[in-house]
PAZA-834852 format. One line per 3 residues: number of its first residue (from 0); their letters; for each residue x, y, z of N, C-alpha, C. Coordinates in nm, 2 decimals. Layout:
// PAZA-834852
NUM = A = X Y Z X Y Z X Y Z | ...
***
This chain:
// PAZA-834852
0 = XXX = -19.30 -14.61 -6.18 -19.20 -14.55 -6.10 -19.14 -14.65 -5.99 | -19.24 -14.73 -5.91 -19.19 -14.85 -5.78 -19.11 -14.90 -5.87 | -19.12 -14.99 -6.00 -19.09 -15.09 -6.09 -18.94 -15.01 -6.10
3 = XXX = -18.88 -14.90 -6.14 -18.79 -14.85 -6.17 -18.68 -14.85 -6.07 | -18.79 -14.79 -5.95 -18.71 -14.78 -5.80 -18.66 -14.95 -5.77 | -18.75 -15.02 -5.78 -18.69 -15.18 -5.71 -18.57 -15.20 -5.84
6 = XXX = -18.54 -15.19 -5.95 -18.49 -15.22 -6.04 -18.35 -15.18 -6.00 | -18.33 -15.02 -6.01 -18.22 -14.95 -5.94 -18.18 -15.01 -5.82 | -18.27 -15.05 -5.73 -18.19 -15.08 -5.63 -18.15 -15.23 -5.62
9 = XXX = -18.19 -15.28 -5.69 -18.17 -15.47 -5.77 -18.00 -15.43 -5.77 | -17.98 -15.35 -5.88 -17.85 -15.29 -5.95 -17.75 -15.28 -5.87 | -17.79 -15.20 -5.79 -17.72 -15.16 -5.67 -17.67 -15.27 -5.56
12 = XXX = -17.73 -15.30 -5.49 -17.71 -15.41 -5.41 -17.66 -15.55 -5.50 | -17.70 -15.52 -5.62 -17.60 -15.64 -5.64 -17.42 -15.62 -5.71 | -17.40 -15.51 -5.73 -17.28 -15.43 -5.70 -17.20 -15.48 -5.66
15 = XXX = -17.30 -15.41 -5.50 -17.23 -15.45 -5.36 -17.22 -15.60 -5.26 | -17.31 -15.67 -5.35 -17.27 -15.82 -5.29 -17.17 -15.89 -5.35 | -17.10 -15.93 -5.27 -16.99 -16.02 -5.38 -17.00 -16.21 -5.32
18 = XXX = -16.92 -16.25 -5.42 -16.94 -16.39 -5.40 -16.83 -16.48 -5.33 | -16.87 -16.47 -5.20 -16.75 -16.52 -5.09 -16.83 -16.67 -5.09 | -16.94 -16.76 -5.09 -16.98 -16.85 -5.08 -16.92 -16.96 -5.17
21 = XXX = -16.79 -17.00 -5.21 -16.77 -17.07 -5.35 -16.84 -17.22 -5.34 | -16.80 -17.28 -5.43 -16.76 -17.41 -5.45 -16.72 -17.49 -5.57 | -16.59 -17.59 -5.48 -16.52 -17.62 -5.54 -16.59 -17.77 -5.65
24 = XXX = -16.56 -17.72 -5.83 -16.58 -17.80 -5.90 -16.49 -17.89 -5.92 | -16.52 -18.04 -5.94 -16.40 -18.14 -6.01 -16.37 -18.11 -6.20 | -16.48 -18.04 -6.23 -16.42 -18.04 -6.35 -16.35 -17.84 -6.42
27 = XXX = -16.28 -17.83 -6.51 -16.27 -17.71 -6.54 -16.35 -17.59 -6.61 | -16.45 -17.67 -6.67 -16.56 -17.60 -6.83 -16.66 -17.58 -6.68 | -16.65 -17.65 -6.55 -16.78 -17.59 -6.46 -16.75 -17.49 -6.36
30 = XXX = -16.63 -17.42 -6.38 -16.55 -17.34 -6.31 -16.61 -17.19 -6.37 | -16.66 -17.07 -6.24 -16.67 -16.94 -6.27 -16.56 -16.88 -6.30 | -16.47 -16.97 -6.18 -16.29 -16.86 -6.18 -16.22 -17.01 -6.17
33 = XXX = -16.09 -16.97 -6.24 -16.02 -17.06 -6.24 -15.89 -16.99 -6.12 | -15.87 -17.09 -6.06 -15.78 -17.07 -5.91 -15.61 -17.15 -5.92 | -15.56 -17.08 -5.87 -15.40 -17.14 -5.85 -15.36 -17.08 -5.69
36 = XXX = -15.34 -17.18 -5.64 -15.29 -17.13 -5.47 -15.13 -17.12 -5.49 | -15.05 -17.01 -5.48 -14.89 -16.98 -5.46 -14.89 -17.02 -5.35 | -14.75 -17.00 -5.37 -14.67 -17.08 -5.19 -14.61 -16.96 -5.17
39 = XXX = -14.66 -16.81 -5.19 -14.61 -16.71 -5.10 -14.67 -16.60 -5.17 | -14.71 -16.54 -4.97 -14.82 -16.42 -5.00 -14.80 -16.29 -5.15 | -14.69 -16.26 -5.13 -14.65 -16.15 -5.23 -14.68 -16.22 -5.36
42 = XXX = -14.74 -16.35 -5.40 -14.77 -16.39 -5.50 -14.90 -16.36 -5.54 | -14.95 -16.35 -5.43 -15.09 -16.35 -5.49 -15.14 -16.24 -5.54 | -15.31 -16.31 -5.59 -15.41 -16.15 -5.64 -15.45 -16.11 -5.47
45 = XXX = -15.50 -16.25 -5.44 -15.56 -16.28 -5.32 -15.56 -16.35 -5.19 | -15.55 -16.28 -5.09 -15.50 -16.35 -4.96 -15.63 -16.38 -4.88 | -15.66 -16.52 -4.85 -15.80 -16.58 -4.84 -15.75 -16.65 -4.71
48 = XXX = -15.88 -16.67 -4.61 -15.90 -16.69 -4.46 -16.06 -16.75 -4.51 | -16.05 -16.91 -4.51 -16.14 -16.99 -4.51 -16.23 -16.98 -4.33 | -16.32 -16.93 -4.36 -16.42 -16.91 -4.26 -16.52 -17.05 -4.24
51 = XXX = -16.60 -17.05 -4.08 -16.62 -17.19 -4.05 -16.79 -17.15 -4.08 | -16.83 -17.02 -4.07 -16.95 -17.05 -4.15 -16.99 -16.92 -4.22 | -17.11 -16.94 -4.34 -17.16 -16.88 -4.46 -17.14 -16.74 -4.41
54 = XXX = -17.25 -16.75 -4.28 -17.25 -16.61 -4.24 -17.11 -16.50 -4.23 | -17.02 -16.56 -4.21 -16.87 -16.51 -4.18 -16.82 -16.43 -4.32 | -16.90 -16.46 -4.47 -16.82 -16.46 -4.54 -16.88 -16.35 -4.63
57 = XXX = -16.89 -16.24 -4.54 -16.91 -16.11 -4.61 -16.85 -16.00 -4.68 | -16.87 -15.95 -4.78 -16.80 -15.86 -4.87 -16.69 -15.95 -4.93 | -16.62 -15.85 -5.00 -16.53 -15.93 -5.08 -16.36 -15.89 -5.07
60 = XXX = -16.37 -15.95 -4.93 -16.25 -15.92 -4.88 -16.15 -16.03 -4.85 | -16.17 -16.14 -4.92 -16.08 -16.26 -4.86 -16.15 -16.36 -4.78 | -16.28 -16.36 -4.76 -16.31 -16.44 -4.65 -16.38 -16.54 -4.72
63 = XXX = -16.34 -16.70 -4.73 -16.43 -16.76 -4.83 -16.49 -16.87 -4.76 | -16.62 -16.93 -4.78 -16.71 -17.02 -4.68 -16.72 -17.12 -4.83 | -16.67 -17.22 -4.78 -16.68 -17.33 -4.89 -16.79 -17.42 -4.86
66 = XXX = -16.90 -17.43 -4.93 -17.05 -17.50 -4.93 -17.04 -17.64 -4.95 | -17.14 -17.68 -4.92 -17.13 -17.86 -4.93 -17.17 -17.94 -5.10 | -17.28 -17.79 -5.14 -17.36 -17.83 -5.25 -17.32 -17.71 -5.39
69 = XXX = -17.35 -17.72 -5.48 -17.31 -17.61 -5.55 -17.39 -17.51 -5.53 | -17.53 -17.56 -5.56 -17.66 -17.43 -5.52 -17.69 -17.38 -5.44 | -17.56 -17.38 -5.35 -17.57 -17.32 -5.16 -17.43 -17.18 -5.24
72 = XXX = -17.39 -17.20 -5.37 -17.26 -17.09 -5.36 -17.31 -16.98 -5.44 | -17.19 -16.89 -5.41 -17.22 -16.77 -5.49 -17.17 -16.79 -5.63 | -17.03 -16.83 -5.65 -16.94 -16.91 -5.73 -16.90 -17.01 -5.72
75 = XXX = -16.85 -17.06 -5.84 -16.74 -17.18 -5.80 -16.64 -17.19 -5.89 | -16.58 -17.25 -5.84 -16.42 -17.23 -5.87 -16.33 -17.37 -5.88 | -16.27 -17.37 -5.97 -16.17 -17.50 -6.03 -15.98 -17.45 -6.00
78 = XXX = -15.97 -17.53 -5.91 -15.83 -17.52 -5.86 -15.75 -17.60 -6.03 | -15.64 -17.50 -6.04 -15.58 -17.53 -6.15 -15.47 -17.60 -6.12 | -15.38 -17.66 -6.19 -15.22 -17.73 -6.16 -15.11 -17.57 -6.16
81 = XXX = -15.14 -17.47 -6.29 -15.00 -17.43 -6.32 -15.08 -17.30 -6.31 | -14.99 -17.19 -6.25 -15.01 -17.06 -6.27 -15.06 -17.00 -6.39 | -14.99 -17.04 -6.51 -15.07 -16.97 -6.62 -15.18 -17.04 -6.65
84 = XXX = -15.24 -17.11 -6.60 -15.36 -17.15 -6.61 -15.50 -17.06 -6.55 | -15.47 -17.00 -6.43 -15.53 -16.95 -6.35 -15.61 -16.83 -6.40 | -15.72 -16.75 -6.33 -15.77 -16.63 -6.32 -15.71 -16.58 -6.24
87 = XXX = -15.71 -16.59 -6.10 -15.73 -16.57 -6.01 -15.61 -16.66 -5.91 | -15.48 -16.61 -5.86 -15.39 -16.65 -5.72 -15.39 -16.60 -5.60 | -15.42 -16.73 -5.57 -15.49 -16.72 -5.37 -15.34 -16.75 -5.30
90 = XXX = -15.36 -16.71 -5.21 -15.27 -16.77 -5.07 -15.36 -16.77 -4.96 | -15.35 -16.89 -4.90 -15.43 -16.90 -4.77 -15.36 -16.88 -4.66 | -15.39 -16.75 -4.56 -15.36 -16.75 -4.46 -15.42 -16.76 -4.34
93 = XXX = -15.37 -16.78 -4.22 -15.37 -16.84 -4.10 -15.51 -16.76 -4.01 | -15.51 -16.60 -3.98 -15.56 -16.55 -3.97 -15.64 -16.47 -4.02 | -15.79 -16.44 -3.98 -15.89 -16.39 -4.08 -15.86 -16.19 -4.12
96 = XXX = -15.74 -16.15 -4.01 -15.74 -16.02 -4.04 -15.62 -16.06 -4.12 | -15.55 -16.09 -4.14 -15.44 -16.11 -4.30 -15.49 -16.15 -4.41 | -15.63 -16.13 -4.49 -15.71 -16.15 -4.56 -15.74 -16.04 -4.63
99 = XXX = -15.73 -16.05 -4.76 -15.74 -15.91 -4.83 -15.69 -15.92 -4.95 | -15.72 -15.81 -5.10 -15.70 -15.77 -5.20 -15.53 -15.77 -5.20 | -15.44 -15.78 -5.34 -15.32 -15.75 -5.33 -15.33 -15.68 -5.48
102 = XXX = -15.41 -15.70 -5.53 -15.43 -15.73 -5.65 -15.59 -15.67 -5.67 | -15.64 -15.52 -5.67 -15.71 -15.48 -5.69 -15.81 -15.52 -5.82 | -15.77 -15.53 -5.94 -15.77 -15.54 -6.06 -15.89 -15.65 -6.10
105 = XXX = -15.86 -15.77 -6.02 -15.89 -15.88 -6.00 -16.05 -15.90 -5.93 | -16.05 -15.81 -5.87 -16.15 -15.75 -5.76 -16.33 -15.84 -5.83 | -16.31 -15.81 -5.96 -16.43 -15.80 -6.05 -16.45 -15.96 -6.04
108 = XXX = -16.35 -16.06 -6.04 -16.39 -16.20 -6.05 -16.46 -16.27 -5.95 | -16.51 -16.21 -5.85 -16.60 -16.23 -5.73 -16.71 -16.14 -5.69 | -16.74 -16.12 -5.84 -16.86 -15.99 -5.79 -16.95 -16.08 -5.82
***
């Protein structure tokens, strides 16, 4: 019954953590999500507020903490050339409360 109960809540909590830690690959085949940044918000899935540290980059709300190493990230991610290349379109904005989902749908590619 413990074994079941830690299991369940394994499940759970990992649900609810999402992967705001990235880091950026040079190559594309080592990419979790593949990324395209638009040049305007109404473009995006996602409007992202690069935070200055790990701790900052909770839930999965836009806030991303870019790592030094890959085995410091939650994900990683390969910036693409052309929109249809992409999973996933970011816009980075200025402030960390203009950060947020546009693009519900998408939600899943940072779990």
């Amino acid at each position: 019954m413990k074994q079941f109960f830690l299991i369940v809540s394994f499940i759970v909590v990992a649900q609810f953590a999402s992967a705001q830690k990235l880091f950026s690959v040079k190559y594309q085949n080592q990419a979790d999500v593949k990324v395209f940044v638009v040049d305007y918000a109404n473009q995006a899935d996602l409007k992202v507020f690069k935070v200055d540290y790990s701790n900052q980059a909770k839930g999965n709300k836009g806030l991303w903490f870019f790592t030094e190493y890959s085995n410091q990230a939650d994900t990683s991610i390969f910036f693409v050339s052309y929109s249809n290349q992409a999973d996933l379109k970011i816009f980075f904005v200025d402030y960390q409360n203009q950060s947020g989902w546009l693009n519900n749908s998408k939600k899943q590619l940072l779990y």
